[in-house]
C-alpha positions, 0 to 999 in steps of 0.5 A: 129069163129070171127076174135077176137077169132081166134086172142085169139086162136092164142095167147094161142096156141103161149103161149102153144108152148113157155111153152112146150119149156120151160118145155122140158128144165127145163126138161132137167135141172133137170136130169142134176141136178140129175146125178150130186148128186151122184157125189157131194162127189168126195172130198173123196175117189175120184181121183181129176184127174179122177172127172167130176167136173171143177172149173170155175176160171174165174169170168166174162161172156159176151154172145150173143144169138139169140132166138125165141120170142113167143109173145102173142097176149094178149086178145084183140090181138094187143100184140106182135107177135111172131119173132127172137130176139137178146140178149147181157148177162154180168155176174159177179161171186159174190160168190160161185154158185151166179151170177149177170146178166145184159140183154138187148134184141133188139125185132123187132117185129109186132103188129095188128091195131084195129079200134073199131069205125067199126061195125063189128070184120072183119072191125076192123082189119085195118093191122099191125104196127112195134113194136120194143121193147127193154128189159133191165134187171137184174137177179139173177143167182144161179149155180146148180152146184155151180162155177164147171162144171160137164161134161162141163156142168153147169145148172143155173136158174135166176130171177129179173126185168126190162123194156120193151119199144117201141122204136117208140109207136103209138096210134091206132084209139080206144086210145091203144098204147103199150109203157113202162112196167115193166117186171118180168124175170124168166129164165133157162140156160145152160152154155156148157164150150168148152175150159177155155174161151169159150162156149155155152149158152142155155136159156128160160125166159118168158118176161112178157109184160103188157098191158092196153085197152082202154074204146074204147074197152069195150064200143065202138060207131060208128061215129054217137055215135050208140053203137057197140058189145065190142072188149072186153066183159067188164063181161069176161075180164079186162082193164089190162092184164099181158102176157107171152111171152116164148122165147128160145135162143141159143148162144156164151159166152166168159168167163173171168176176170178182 
């Protein structure tokens, strides 16, 4: 196996374990959901007080999470790797079982060096550089449970946008630099109240990272203008590549209003 194709092996398999996460938790977001129908109609012929349902009478949320991020490597495999992220959520009750969301996530992660100008997929590997991103972001958020909780618990799934930015981008040998990008945020969440204020926070998104390879890639030379193997098979693989980068977090969440 060359270097390249074990770097895209390790890429798909970090992607495999981050999607395995993600189904267990949807997983478990929908049988949560589903022992809540049966439930839904405690307005009749139901003690109030003996209802697993609670409203949540606050209307603001501030979280912190600390998460895995499982970087993809992305085809040519000088994507970001996988590494332990820290996140910040402000939530706002807009009405009933709708919530806006605003994120930022600090990412110091790493990514491969490749120098195309080498003759062979060994030498190409010249090391690993720093890449510390920074998400930011705003979602959607629908409670499954509308603004109850039911057994303390309220499941919830979120979509929006944001960016995504290296705060300190190099250029490699072969023209590539990892900077800016526009990112899709689909997420799950549960939200477990421990008291009127406080509580925990469990989440899965998937940041979607682009990447752009340069002609270097495709088509590269050595010194002498000599044509090497492509780092990427121009008839396989495209210029452009958008990566999923599953990560799953856990946390604290003060909950209030103002």
């Amino acid at each position: 196996m060359s270097m390249r194709t074990g770097r895209r092996a390790g890429g798909q398999a970090a992607n495999q374990r981050g999607m395995t996460l993600a189904s267990a938790l949807t997983l478990v977001l929908l049988l949560s959901v589903g022992a809540c129908d049966p439930l839904l109609g405690q307005g009749v012929g139901h003690d109030p007080s003996d209802s697993p349902f609670r409203d949540i009478n606050t209307h603001q949320t501030l979280s912190f999470l600390i998460g895995r991020f499982g970087g993809s490597l992305g085809n040519a495999g000088v994507g970001a790797q996988s590494t332990t992220d820290f996140g910040f959520r402000f939530r706002n009750r807009l009405s009933g079982p709708l919530e806006l969301m605003i994120g930022t996530t600090i990412i110091p992660s790493k990514r491969n060096v490749i120098d195309p100008t080498k003759p062979d997929s060994a030498g190409r590997q010249v090391g690993t550089v720093d890449y510390n991103m920074i998400t930011a972001d705003i979602q959607l958020l629908l409670s499954l449970t509308g603004a109850k909780t039911w057994h303390t618990l309220a499941p919830w799934i979120a979509f929006g946008f944001g960016v995504e930015t290296a705060t300190r981008p190099t250029t490699d040998p072969g023209g590539y630099k990892a900077g800016l990008n526009f990112t899709f945020v689909p997420s799950i969440g549960l939200d477990v109240h421990l008291s009127r204020k406080l509580g925990l926070v469990f989440e899965a998104r998937d940041n979607t990272i682009r990447y752009e390879y340069p002609l270097a890639y495709f088509a590269p030379t050595d010194s002498t203008g000599k044509a090497l193997a492509p780092v990427l098979d121009p008839a396989r693989f495209s210029d452009k590549q958008l990566t999923h980068n599953f990560t799953i977090s856990a946390g604290f969440s003060y909950h209030f209003t103002f």
